[in-house]
N, C-alpha and C positions, 0 to 999 in steps of 0.2 A: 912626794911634795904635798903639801896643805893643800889646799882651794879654800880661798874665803868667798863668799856671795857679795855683793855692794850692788847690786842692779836689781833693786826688787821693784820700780816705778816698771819694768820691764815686765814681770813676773815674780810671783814669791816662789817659795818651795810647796808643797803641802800640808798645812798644818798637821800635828798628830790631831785637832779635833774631829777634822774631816775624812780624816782617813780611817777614825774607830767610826765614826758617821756609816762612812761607805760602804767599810768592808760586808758587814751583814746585808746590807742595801743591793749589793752586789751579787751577794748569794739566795737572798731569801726574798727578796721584793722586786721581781719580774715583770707581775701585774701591768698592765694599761690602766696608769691613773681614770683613763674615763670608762672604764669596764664595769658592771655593777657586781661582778662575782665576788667574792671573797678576794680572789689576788690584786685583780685592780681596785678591790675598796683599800686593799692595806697599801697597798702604792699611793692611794688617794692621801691615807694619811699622813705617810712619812712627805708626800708633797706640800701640804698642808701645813703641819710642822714646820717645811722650810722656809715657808713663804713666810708664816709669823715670825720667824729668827730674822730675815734679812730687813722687815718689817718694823722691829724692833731695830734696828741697828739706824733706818730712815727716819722714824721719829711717825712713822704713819701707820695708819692701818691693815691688815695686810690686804684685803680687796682690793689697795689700790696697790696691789706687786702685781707685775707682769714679768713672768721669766721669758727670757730671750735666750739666744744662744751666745750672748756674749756683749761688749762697750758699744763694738762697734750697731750691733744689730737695734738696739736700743736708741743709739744715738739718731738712726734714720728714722724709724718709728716715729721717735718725738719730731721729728723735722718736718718728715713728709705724712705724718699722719694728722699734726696737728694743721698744717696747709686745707687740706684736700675738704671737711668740713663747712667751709665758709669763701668769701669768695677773694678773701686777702690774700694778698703775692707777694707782701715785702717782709724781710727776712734781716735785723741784726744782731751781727754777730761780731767779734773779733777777729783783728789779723795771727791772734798767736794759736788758735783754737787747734785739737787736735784734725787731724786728716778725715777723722770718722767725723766729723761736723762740716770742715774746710770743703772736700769733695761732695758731700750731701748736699749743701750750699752751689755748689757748681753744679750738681744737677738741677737743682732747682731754676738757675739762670737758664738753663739748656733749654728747661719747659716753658721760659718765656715769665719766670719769675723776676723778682728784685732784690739783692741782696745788698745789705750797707756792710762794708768792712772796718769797724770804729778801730781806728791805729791804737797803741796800746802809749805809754813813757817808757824813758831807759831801766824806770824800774821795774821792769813787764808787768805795770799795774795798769789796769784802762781807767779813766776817768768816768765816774757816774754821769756825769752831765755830758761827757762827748755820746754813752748813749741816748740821753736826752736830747740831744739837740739832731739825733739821726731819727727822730720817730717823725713818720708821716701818717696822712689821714686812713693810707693804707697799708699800715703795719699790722701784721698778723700776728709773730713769734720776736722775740726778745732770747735768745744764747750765746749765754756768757758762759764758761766751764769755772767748777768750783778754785780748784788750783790748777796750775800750771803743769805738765810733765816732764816740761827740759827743766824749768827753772824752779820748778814748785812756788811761785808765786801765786798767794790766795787772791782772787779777787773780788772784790766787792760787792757780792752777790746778797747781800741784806739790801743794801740801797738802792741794784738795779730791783732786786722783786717789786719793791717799795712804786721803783717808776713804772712797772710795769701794773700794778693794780691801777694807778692812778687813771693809766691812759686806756684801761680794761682791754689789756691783749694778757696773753699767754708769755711764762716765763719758762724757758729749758734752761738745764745746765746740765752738762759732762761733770757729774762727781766722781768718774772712773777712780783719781788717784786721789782723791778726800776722802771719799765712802773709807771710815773704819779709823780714821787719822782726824779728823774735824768732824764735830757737832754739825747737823743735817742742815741747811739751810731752807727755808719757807719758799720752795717752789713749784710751780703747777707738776713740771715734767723733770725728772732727775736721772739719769743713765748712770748704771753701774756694773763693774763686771767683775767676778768670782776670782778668776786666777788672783787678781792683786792684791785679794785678803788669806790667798791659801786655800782657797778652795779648786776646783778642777776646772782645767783650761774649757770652754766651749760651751758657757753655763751663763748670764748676766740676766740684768731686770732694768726693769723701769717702772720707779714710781709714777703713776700718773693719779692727780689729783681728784676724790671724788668729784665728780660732774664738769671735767674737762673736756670738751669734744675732741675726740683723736678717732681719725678712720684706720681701719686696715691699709698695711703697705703689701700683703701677703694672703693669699687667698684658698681657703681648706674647709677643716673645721670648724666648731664652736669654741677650739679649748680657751684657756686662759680669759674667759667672760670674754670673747665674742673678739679679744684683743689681737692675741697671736697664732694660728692657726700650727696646727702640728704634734704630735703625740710628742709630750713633757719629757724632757730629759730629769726623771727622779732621780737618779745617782747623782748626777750632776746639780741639782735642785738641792738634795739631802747636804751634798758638804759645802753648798753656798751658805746653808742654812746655820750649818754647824760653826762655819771659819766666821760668819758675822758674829753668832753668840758669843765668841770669845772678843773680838774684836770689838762688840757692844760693852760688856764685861772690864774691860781694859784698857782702852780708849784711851783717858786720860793719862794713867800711870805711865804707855807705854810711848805717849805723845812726848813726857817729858823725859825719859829715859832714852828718847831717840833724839832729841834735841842736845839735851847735854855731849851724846854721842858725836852727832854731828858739828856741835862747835866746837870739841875739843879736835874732829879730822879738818875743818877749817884752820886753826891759830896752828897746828903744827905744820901743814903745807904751807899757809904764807909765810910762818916766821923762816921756815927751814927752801923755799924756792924762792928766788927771786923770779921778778917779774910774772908774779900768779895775782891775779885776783875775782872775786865775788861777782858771777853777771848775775843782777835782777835784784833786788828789794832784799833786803838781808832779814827783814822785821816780819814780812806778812806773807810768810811763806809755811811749803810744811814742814814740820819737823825733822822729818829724814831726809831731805833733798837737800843738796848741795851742789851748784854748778861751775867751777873753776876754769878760768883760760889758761894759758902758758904759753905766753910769747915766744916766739922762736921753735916751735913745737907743735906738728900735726896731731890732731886729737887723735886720729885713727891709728897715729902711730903709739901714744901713749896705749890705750886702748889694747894694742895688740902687747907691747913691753910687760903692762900689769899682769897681761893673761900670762904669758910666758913667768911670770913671780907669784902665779898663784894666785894672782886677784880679779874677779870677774867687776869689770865697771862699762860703760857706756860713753860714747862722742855725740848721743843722742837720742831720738824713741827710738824703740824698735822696730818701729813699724815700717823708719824710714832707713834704716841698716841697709849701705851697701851704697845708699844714692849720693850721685857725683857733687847735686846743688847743695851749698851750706844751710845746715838749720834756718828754715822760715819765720823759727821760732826768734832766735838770736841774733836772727837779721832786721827784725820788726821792732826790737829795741835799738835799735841803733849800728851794731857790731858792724864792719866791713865783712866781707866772705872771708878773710883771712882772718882776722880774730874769731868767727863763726867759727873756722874747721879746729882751730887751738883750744878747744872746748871738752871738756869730760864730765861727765855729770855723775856724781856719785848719790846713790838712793840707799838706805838701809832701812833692814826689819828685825823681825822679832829675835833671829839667829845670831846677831851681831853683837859683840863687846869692845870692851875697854881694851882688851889686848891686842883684838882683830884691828880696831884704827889704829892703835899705836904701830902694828906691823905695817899696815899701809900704807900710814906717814912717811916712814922708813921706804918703801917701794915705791911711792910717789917720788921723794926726794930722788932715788937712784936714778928711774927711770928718765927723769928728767934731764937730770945732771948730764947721763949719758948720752939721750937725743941731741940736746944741745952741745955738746964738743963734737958731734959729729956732723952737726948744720953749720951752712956755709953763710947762712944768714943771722947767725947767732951772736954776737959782742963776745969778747974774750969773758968777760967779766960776768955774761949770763948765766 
């Protein structure tokens, strides 16, 4: 049987850039980037390197990369680093945000912080001014994440940075699933992480603006300017560096080649499934993300049917795979828990084509057809 991929908002594959990146990186560059011998200066360099590619992909400098180990590692960083500094405790952020913000947030209350939760609209877009009107005299941080992960909805992260100079706090965003897909947006703090460009799982950065106060969350060495403590993961550094250059490289071409994609896998499920439609903003969204309900139809069972045809798709992050409660995401626009779990979110990337959706079209429509004659909750006519 085929396998097609459709869950790259999950994970991509490996680019081949990063993988001619690594190989040698793997054999030949062992070194301790902070060693001054010969092997940790040539580690120094291919780190160095990397940091300029992913650099270039943010629109910043590289001085202000900081690699992490990954979205999530980054995300807290900016959270609890940018707190600790100064003596603000209030913290807003969104109800759709990912978990690595959401629970960051809940720590923060734990330690006797404040955090405002600004609700989003049915089109999972938050209103500029609903975070305008949540800023108090003691607001510290402003996070907003670039897009969406269930819905790929973009949000309006020009207008908040915009409210956030005005009111001189600090702006973060989660660009985990934009980095590489949309043009960088103008913000103090920006989290992003490697797997979702092709590069290797356990690798991520954070831009942080020159002259941003952010303390340590993590306590060691000097590495990364005084930032992140811990001897560099260059392999992993190397094919962040390599899967941005392309992904800087290609950006746009591959922005609209995955959109095309994605609307032509949209008009064929809804013409061909009844009762399927579009959660979240159809316009301001990204490119590859698609999120589909289907009445009469548990997502997880969809979910499992596609896999059993060959197609890897998603009922929601991965992060949150396996848990009982419906998308917090899908529920914060509106949804009931029941249209929540009737939910599949299909994401594509650079491996995808014309033939691969038209197949999926096809698998979509089956699986459907099928769940529904065998639900007892289904209209004959479903």
């Amino acid at each position: 049987m085929q396998r097609f991929y459709f869950d790259h908002n999950a994970t991509a594959p490996v680019c081949p850039e990063a993988r001619e990146a690594l190989l040698p990186c793997l054999a030949d560059v062992y070194g301790n980037a902070s060693s001054i011998h010969h092997f940790g200066q040539l580690a120094k360099q291919r780190l160095e390197q990397a940091r300029r590619g992913v650099a270039a992909l943010l629109g910043c400098g590289p001085k202000e990369i900081v690699f992490t180990s990954g979205g999530t590692e980054s995300n807290n960083l900016a959270l609890l680093g940018a707190l600790r500094p100064c003596g603000g405790r209030h913290v807003i952020t969104t109800a759709i945000e990912h978990p690595a913000v959401l629970n960051t947030c809940a720590q923060i209350e734990r330690e006797g912080g404040a955090v405002t939760y600004v609700p989003v609209g049915a089109d999972g877009v938050v209103d500029p001014d609903a975070i305008r009107r949540a800023l108090r005299p003691e607001t510290r941080l402003i996070s907003v994440m670039h897009a969406n992960n269930e819905l790929g909805t973009v949000q309006p992260v020009g207008d908040i940075a915009g409210i956030a100079r005005e009111a001189g706090i600090l702006f973060h965003s989660d660009g985990v699933q934009a980095a590489g897909r949309l043009a960088p947006p103008d913000t103090d703090l920006y989290a992003v992480s490697g797997h979702k460009l092709g590069a290797l799982k356990g690798v991520g950065a954070l831009r942080v603006r020159q002259g941003t106060p952010l303390a340590n969350i993590q306590f060691g060495g000097h590495h990364e300017r005084e930032r992140r403590p811990g001897t560099e993961n260059v392999p992993g550094a190397v094919s962040f560096g390599a899967a941005a250059g392309w992904a800087h490289a290609h950006r746009d071409a591959e922005a609209e080649r995955l959109a095309t994609l994605r609307d032509l896998l949209e008009e064929g499920v809804l013409a061909r499934v009844p009762h399927a439609r579009v959660n979240g903003d159809r316009s301001r969204r990204l490119p590859n993300t698609t999120n589909i309900r289907f009445d009469y139809v548990e997502g997880e069972a969809m979910v499992i049917g596609l896999d059993l045809a060959g197609f890897a798709v998603s009922s929601g992050a991965a992060c949150s795979s396996g848990a009982v409660e419906p998308s917090h995401v899908l529920t914060a626009i509106g949804l009931s828990p029941r249209d929540a779990r009737s939910a599949v979110r299909f994401s594509l990337g650079r491996d995808n084509d014309e033939a691969q959706v038209r197949a999926l079209i096809d698998a979509v429509t089956n699986v459907a057809t099928h769940l529904r004659r065998i639900s007892a909750e289904a209209p004959a006519h479903a």
